[in-house]
Steps between C-alpha positions, in 0.01 A plus 500: 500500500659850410506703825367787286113519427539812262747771481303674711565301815661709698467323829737167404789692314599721777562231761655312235790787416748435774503168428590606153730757555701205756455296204713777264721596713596218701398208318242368706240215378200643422222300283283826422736660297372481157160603637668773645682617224223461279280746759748735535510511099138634496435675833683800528370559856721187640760573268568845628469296863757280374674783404511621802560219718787417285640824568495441870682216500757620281560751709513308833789275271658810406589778799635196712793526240607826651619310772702285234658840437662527823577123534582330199525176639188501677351254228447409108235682314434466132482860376446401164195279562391790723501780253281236285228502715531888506476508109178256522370735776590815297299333162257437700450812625542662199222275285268628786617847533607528853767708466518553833625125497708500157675784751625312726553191288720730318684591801550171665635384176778828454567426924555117399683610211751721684550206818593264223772708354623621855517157613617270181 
Protein backbone atom coordinates (compact mmCIF):
# COMPACT_ATOMS: atom_id res chain seq x y z
CA UNK A 1 0.00 0.00 0.00
CA UNK A 2 1.59 3.50 -0.90
CA UNK A 3 1.65 5.53 2.35
CA UNK A 4 0.32 8.40 0.21
CA UNK A 5 -3.55 8.59 -0.52
CA UNK A 6 -3.16 11.71 -2.90
CA UNK A 7 -0.69 14.42 -3.09
CA UNK A 8 -2.66 16.16 -0.98
CA UNK A 9 -2.01 14.17 2.17
CA UNK A 10 -0.40 16.26 4.15
CA UNK A 11 -0.73 14.49 7.44
CA UNK A 12 1.64 11.16 6.48
CA UNK A 13 4.53 13.08 4.62
CA UNK A 14 5.52 15.29 7.39
CA UNK A 15 6.14 12.60 10.00
CA UNK A 16 7.69 10.72 7.35
CA UNK A 17 10.59 13.59 6.51
CA UNK A 18 13.07 12.94 9.25
CA UNK A 19 13.10 9.62 8.53
CA UNK A 20 14.00 10.68 5.06
CA UNK A 21 16.30 13.25 5.61
CA UNK A 22 18.31 10.30 8.17
CA UNK A 23 17.86 8.26 5.21
CA UNK A 24 19.99 11.03 2.85
CA UNK A 25 22.20 11.99 4.98
CA UNK A 26 23.16 9.17 6.99
CA UNK A 27 22.14 6.25 5.17
CA UNK A 28 19.56 4.93 7.23
CA UNK A 29 16.96 2.08 6.01
CA UNK A 30 13.96 3.51 5.23
CA UNK A 31 11.18 1.51 3.06
CA UNK A 32 9.01 4.77 2.28
CA UNK A 33 11.37 6.37 0.25
CA UNK A 34 10.09 6.18 -3.18
CA UNK A 35 6.69 7.21 -1.81
CA UNK A 36 8.37 9.94 -0.36
CA UNK A 37 10.19 11.11 -3.12
CA UNK A 38 7.42 10.72 -5.33
CA UNK A 39 5.22 13.18 -2.74
CA UNK A 40 7.70 15.53 -2.39
CA UNK A 41 7.80 15.64 -6.40
CA UNK A 42 4.18 16.98 -6.44
CA UNK A 43 3.53 18.73 -3.11
CA UNK A 44 5.36 21.73 -2.83
CA UNK A 45 4.06 22.32 0.73
CA UNK A 46 6.27 19.19 2.13
CA UNK A 47 8.87 19.92 -0.19
CA UNK A 48 9.55 23.37 1.09
CA UNK A 49 9.24 21.33 4.72
CA UNK A 50 11.81 19.13 3.46
CA UNK A 51 13.55 21.96 2.50
CA UNK A 52 13.66 23.17 5.52
CA UNK A 53 14.26 20.36 7.70
CA UNK A 54 17.13 19.53 5.55
CA UNK A 55 18.53 22.77 6.23
CA UNK A 56 18.48 22.18 9.93
CA UNK A 57 20.30 19.34 9.93
CA UNK A 58 22.87 20.54 7.74
CA UNK A 59 23.47 23.05 9.83
CA UNK A 60 23.60 21.13 13.16
CA UNK A 61 26.49 18.88 10.87
CA UNK A 62 28.07 21.98 9.93
CA UNK A 63 28.96 24.76 12.92
CA UNK A 64 30.31 21.72 15.04
CA UNK A 65 33.24 21.98 12.44
CA UNK A 66 34.31 25.24 13.95
CA UNK A 67 35.50 23.34 16.67
CA UNK A 68 37.52 21.19 14.01
CA UNK A 69 39.10 24.59 13.38
CA UNK A 70 40.72 24.86 16.61
CA UNK A 71 41.49 21.09 16.95
CA UNK A 72 42.31 19.39 13.94
CA UNK A 73 42.56 16.15 15.33
CA UNK A 74 39.44 16.16 17.10
CA UNK A 75 37.95 13.70 14.38
CA UNK A 76 37.42 12.79 10.46
CA UNK A 77 34.77 14.61 8.60
CA UNK A 78 34.11 14.27 4.92
CA UNK A 79 33.93 17.87 3.68
CA UNK A 80 33.39 16.88 0.32
CA UNK A 81 30.34 14.67 0.94
CA UNK A 82 29.25 17.57 3.17
CA UNK A 83 29.26 20.37 0.70
CA UNK A 84 27.07 17.73 -1.45
CA UNK A 85 24.35 17.75 0.70
CA UNK A 86 24.66 21.63 0.76
CA UNK A 87 24.42 21.71 -3.15
CA UNK A 88 21.20 19.27 -2.93
CA UNK A 89 19.90 21.62 -0.17
CA UNK A 90 20.80 24.77 -2.20
CA UNK A 91 18.79 23.10 -5.58
CA UNK A 92 16.36 22.47 -3.58
CA UNK A 93 15.86 25.59 -2.33
CA UNK A 94 16.28 27.21 -5.34
CA UNK A 95 13.50 24.96 -7.49
CA UNK A 96 11.18 26.24 -4.63
CA UNK A 97 12.35 29.71 -4.30
CA UNK A 98 13.42 29.99 -0.77
CA UNK A 99 16.09 32.07 -1.11
CA UNK A 100 16.27 32.60 2.22
CA UNK A 101 17.52 28.85 2.19
CA UNK A 102 19.60 28.85 -1.24
CA UNK A 103 21.35 31.69 1.27
CA UNK A 104 22.60 29.81 3.53
CA UNK A 105 23.13 26.72 1.41
CA UNK A 106 25.33 29.02 -0.41
CA UNK A 107 27.17 29.93 2.60
CA UNK A 108 27.67 26.64 4.25
CA UNK A 109 29.02 25.48 1.01
CA UNK A 110 31.80 28.76 0.55
CA UNK A 111 32.47 28.02 4.79
CA UNK A 112 33.02 24.19 3.78
CA UNK A 113 34.85 25.29 0.89
CA UNK A 114 37.36 27.50 2.73
CA UNK A 115 37.86 24.56 5.91
CA UNK A 116 38.79 22.20 3.14
CA UNK A 117 41.51 24.28 1.68
CA UNK A 118 42.74 25.49 5.23
CA UNK A 119 42.91 22.06 6.36
CA UNK A 120 44.08 19.76 3.17
Amino acid sequence: MNIFETTADYTTCPANLAVYVDYILQGTHFSGREEIEDHLACCPKCASEYAGLLGMALGNMIYPLLDLVLDVEAGAVDLDLLIEYNRHWFEICTLLEENAGAAAALSHIGLLQSLDSCLG
